[in-house]
N, C-alpha and C positions, 0 to 999 in steps of 0.2 A: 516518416510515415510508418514504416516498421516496428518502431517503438511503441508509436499511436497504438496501430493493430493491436499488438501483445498486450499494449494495458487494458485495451477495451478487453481482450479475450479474457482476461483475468479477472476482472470486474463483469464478466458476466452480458457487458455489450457489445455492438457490432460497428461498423463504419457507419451503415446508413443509417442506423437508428440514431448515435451519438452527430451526423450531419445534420436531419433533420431537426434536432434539438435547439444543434447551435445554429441555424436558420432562423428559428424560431425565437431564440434568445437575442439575436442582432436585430432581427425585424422589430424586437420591443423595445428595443435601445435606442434605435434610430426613429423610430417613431414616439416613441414614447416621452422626449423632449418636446418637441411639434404639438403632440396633444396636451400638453402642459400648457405649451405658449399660447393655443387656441382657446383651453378654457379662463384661461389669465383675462384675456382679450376678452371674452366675451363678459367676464365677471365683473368688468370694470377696473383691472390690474393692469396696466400696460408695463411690457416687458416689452424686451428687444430681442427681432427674429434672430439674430448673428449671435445672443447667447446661447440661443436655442441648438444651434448651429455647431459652435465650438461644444455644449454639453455632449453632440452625436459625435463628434469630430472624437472626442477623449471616449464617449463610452462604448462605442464598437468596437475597436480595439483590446480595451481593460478586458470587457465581456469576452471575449474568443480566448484573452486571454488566460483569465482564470477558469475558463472551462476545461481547456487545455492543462490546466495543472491542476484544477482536482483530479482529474482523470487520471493523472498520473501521480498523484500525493495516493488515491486510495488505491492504484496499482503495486504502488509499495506496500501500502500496507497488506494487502492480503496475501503478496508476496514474503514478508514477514513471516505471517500467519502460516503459508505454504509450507517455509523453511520449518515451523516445530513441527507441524503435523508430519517430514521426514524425517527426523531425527525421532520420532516416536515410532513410524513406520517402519525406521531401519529395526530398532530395537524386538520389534514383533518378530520380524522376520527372521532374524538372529534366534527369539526363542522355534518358532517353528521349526528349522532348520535344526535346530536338538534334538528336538522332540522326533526328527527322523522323517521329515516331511520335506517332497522335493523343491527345490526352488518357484517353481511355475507355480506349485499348491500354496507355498508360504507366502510367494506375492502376494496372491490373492486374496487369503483367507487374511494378513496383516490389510489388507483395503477395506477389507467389509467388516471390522469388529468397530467404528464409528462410525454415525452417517454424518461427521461434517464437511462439509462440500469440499474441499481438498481433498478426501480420502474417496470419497464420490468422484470426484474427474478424474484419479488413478482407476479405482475399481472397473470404471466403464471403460476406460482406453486398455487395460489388464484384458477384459469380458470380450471386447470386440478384438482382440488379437490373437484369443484363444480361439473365438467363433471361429476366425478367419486363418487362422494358422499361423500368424506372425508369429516372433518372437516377442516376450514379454517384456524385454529390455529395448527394443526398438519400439514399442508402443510408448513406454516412459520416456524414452528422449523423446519422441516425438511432441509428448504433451509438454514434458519442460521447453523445447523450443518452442513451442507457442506461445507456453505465459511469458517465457522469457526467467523460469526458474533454471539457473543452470545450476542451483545444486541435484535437480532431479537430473538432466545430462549428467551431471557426473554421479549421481549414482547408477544409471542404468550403461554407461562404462566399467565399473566395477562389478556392476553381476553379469555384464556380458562376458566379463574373461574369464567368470568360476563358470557361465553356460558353455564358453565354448574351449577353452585352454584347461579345464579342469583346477583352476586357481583354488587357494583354501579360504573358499566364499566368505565364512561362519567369522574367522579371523578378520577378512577384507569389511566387511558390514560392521564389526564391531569397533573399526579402527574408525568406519565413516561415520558412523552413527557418534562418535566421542569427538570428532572435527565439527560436527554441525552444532554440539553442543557446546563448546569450545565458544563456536563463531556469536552462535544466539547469547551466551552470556558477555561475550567482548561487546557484542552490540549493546544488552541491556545498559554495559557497565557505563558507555559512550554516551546515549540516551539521558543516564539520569546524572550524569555530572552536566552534560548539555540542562538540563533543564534545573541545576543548581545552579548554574549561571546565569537563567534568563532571569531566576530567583530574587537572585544576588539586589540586583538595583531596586525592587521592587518594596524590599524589605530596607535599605538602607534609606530608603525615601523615607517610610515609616519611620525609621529610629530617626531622623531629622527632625520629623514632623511632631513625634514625641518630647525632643530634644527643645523644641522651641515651646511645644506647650507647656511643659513645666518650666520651663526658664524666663516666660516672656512674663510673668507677672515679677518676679523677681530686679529685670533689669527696667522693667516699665518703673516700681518702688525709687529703685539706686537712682534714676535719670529723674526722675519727680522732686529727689532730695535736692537735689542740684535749682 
């Protein structure tokens, strides 16, 4: 259920919204066999109610199931999406911090130089920790354990110890910011050899399918001689 929450939070929905949905989506599962088998019935098609039956039987289930897992297929993905926007955001801040600008200022000003929605859910949780007095690195964990981004936890660990232990920040961000992009290209590199493989069969059917077209006139000849 925990998991649920954070994907919804990440995707931008709620528990009860994403309930009522899937209420919604079973009630036309479960009905929507019945109304099939009723207008069959009445059109002159007889079918059997026990098909009708075993269709609800498999599709409530499937249904909750794949709701369940886009919800969390596109919590990956935005999570994804989340992980460059920090590796981009580390890098701002790294230049801020040169430029002589304090940590709390370089959060800030690296959140609001895009408005895409990852750098919008830092900037506001950044905005509301300043209203309120928090610390700027306890507002960013906070938001990474919601989505369930812990590379944002672990970076608001590392500007917590240049906020409070005097750590040499500038260095710390530059090391993080070169790990995240590390991880994003080991990802990318995983991704397309993954999708070289699902390739692979697809195209070997093709060269088969090539492989007889040009040959079948050939052995159709040689077997006709005979």
């Amino acid at each position: 259920m925990r998991g649920l929450e954070s994907a919804l939070a990440i995707t931008g929905s709620d528990l009860p919204l994403f309930a009522s949905r899937l209420v919604v989506t079973e009630g036309v599962c479960a009905l929507g066999p019945f109304g099939l088998w009723f207008v069959l019935q009445v059109t002159g098609f007889p079918c059997s109610l026990g098909l009708a039956a075993i269709a609800v039987a498999f599709a409530v289930p499937l249904a909750a199931l794949a709701s369940v897992t886009s919800v969390f297929r596109r919590a990956e993905e935005r999570r994804r999406h989340f992980r460059v926007v920090i590796a981009s955001f580390v890098d701002l801040v790294v230049l801020s911090l040169a430029g002589g600008v304090g940590i709390d200022g370089a959060l800030f000003a690296a959140a609001q130089v895009t408005p895409d929605w990852a750098a919008r859910r830092m900037s506001r949780a950044l905005l509301t920790a300043r209203d309120s007095g928090i610390a700027p690195w306890t507002a960013l964990a906070a938001v990474g354990a919601e989505l369930g981004v812990t590379e944002l936890v672990e970076l608001s660990t590392t500007v917590q110890l240049a906020g409070t232990e005097g750590a040499r920040i500038r260095q710390a961000l530059t090391a993080r910011g070169a790990s995240l992009r590390r991880h994003e290209q080991a990802e990318a590199e995983s991704a397309a050899n993954a999708m070289t493989e699902r390739l692979f069969l697809p195209g070997a059917l093709l060269l088969l399918g090539f492989l007889v077209f040009i040959g079948f006139p050939a052995v159709h000849r040689i077997l006709g001689g005979f």
